[in-house]
C-alpha positions in Angstrom: 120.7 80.1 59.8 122.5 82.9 62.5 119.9 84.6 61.7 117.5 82.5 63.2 119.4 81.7 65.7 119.9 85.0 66.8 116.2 85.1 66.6 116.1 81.9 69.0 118.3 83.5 71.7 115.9 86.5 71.8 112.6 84.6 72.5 114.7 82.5 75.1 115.9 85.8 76.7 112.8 87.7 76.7 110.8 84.4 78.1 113.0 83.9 81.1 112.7 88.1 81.4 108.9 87.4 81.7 109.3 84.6 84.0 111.7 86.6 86.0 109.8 89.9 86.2 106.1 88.5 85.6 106.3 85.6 87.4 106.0 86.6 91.2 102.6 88.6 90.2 101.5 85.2 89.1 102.2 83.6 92.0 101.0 86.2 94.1 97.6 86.1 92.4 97.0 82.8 92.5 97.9 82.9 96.1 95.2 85.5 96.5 92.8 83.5 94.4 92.5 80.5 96.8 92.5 82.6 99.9 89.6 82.5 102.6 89.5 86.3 101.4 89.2 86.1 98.1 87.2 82.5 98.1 84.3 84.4 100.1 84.3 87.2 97.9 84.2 86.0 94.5 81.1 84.5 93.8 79.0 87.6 92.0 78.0 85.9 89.1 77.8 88.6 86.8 76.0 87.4 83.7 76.3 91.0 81.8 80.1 90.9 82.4 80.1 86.9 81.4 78.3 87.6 78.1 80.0 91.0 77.1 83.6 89.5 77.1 82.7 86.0 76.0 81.3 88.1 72.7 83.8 90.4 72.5 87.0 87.4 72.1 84.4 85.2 70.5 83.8 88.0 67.6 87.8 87.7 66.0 86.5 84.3 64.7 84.8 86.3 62.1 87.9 87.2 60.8 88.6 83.6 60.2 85.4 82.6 58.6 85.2 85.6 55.8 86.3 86.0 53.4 87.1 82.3 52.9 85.5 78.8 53.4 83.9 79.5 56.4 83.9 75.2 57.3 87.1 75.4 56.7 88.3 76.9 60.5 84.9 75.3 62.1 86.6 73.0 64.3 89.1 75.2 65.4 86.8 78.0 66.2 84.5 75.6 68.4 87.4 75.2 70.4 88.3 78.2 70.4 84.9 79.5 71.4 84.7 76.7 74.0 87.9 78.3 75.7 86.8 81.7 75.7 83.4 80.9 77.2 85.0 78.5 79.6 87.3 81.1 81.3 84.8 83.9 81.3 82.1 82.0 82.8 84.8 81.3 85.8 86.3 85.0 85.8 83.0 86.7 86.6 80.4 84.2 87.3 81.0 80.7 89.1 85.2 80.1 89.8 84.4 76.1 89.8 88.3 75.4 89.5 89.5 77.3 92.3 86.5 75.5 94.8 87.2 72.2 93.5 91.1 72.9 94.3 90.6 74.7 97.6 89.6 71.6 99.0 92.5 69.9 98.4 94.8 72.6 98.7 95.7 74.0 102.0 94.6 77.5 101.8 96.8 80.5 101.7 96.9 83.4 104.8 93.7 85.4 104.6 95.3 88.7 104.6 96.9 88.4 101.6 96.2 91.0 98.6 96.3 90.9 94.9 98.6 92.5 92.6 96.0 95.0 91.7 96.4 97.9 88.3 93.6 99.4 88.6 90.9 100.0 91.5 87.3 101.5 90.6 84.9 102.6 93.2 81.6 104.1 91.9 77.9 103.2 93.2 77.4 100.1 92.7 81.0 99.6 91.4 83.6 98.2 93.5 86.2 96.9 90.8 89.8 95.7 91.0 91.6 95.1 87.5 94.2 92.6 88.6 98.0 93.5 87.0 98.0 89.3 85.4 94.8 90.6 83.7 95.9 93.9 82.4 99.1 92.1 80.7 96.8 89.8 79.5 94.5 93.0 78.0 97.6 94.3 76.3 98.9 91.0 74.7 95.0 90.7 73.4 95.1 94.2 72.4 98.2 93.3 70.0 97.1 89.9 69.5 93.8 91.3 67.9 95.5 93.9 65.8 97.2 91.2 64.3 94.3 88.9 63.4 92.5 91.9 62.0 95.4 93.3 59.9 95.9 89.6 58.8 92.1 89.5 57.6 92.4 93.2 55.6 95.4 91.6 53.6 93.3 88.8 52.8 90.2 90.4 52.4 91.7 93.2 49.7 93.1 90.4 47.6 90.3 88.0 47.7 89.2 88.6 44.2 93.0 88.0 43.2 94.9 85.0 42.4 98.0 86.6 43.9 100.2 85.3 46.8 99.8 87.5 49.6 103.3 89.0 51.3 102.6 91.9 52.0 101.5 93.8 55.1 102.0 92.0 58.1 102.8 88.9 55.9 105.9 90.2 55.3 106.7 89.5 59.4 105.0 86.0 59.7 103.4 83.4 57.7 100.5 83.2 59.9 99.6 86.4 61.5 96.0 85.5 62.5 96.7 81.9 64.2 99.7 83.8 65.8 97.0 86.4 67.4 94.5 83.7 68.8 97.0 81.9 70.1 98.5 85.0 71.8 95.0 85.8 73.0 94.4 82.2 75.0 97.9 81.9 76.6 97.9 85.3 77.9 94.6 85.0 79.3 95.9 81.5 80.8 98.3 83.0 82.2 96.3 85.8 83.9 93.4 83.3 84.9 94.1 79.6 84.9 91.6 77.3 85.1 91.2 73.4 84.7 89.0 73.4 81.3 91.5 76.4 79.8 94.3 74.2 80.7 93.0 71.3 79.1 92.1 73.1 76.2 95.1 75.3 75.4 97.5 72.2 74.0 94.5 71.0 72.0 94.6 74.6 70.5 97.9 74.7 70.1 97.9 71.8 68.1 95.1 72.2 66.1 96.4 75.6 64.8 99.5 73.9 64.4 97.8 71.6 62.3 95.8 73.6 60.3 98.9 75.8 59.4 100.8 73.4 58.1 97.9 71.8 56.2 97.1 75.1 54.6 100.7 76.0 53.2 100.9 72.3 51.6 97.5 73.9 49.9 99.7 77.1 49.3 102.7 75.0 47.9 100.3 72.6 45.4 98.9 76.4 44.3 101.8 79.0 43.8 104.7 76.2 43.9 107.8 77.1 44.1 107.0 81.0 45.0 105.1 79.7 48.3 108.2 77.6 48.7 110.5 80.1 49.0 108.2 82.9 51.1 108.1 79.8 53.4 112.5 79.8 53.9 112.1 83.8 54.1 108.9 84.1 56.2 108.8 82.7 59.8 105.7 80.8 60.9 104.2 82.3 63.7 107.2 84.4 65.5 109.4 87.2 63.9 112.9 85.7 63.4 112.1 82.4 64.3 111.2 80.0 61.2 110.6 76.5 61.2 
């Protein structure tokens, strides 16, 4: 029990840290994003950019789907899927949120600049990688390592009858849902929109949901053994079990 505790106190210091340190880029982006400046300039529509990233965070759902009942993780996928393509669609081709909003919000000075990373300028290249989305990159980065290591545990045992601890199981009861839903609030964070902010409780609970339904599978299977890795093995966050 102090131990969780202690493992409390450290998500609740290291979330006001964020909000602390991360916060004003937020603010100063989304500042940015319903300037005159920014509102004239964002409209590319860049289909190829669109597609490329809507199947690169669409692809982890395969590590859902094999090497288990693929129907099993249909719904959650879908909205999943639905997320993803709704954000990308409004990062590089039409921002429908932020010109619905404009009109009813008064608009910041025009002047105003980004917090930018990165800048690129090539021929036919003029690209700014915005510091929200770069944080967001890294968080996906780990958030995809740990849906993929997730998937090799299961996938090298899936002829076997045998609980699976080890790996990253050993950390967290649910490594994979723990990495999607890293991936969609970091990406919320970075670029929030009205059908992402809609969708992200409905994810939330739905993986919710389907965690806990799975581990009452898990208890009816291994018993008292899944019982037990449940009271030593936190759910989704390293020293923080529910």
């Amino acid at each position: 029990m102090l131990h969780m505790r202690k493992g409390v106190l450290l998500y609740v210091i290291l979330l006001a840290s964020a909000v602390v340190f991360l916060g004003p880029y937020f603010i100063r982006n989304i500042e940015w994003l319903f300037s005159e400046k920014a509102l004239s300039g964002l409209i590319e529509f860049r289909l190829d950019w669109v597609l490329l990233y809507i199947a690169l965070f669409s692809a982890f759902v395969l590590f859902l789907a094999l090497p288990l009942r693929r129907n099993k993780w249909q719904h959650c996928n879908l909205v999943y899927v639905a997320f993803i393509i709704a954000l990308f669609t409004e990062m590089f081709g039409f921002p429908l949120t932020i010109y619905l909003l404009s009109a009813a919000v008064p608009l910041p000075t025009p002047d105003i600049e980004p917090a930018v990373a990165l800048t690129v300028n090539m021929p036919g290249m003029n690209f700014r990688l915005l510091t929200t989305s770069l944080i967001a990159g890294i968080i996906s980065i780990i958030a995809g390592a740990m849906i993929i290591l997730g998937w090799r545990e299961i996938y090298a045992r899936r002829n076997s009858k045998k609980l699976v601890t080890t790996g990253i199981y050993r950390y967290v009861r649910h490594p994979q849902y723990t990495g999607f839903l890293l991936i969609i609030t970091a990406w919320l964070f970075a670029w929030p929109t009205l059908p992402t902010i809609v969708m992200w409780p409905i994810l939330v609970v739905v993986y919710y949901r389907l965690s806990r339904r799975e581990e009452r599978e898990m208890v009816k299977r291994f018993g008292k053994r899944y019982s037990g890795y449940m009271k030593k093995v936190p759910m989704y966050l390293p020293g923080w079990n529910w």
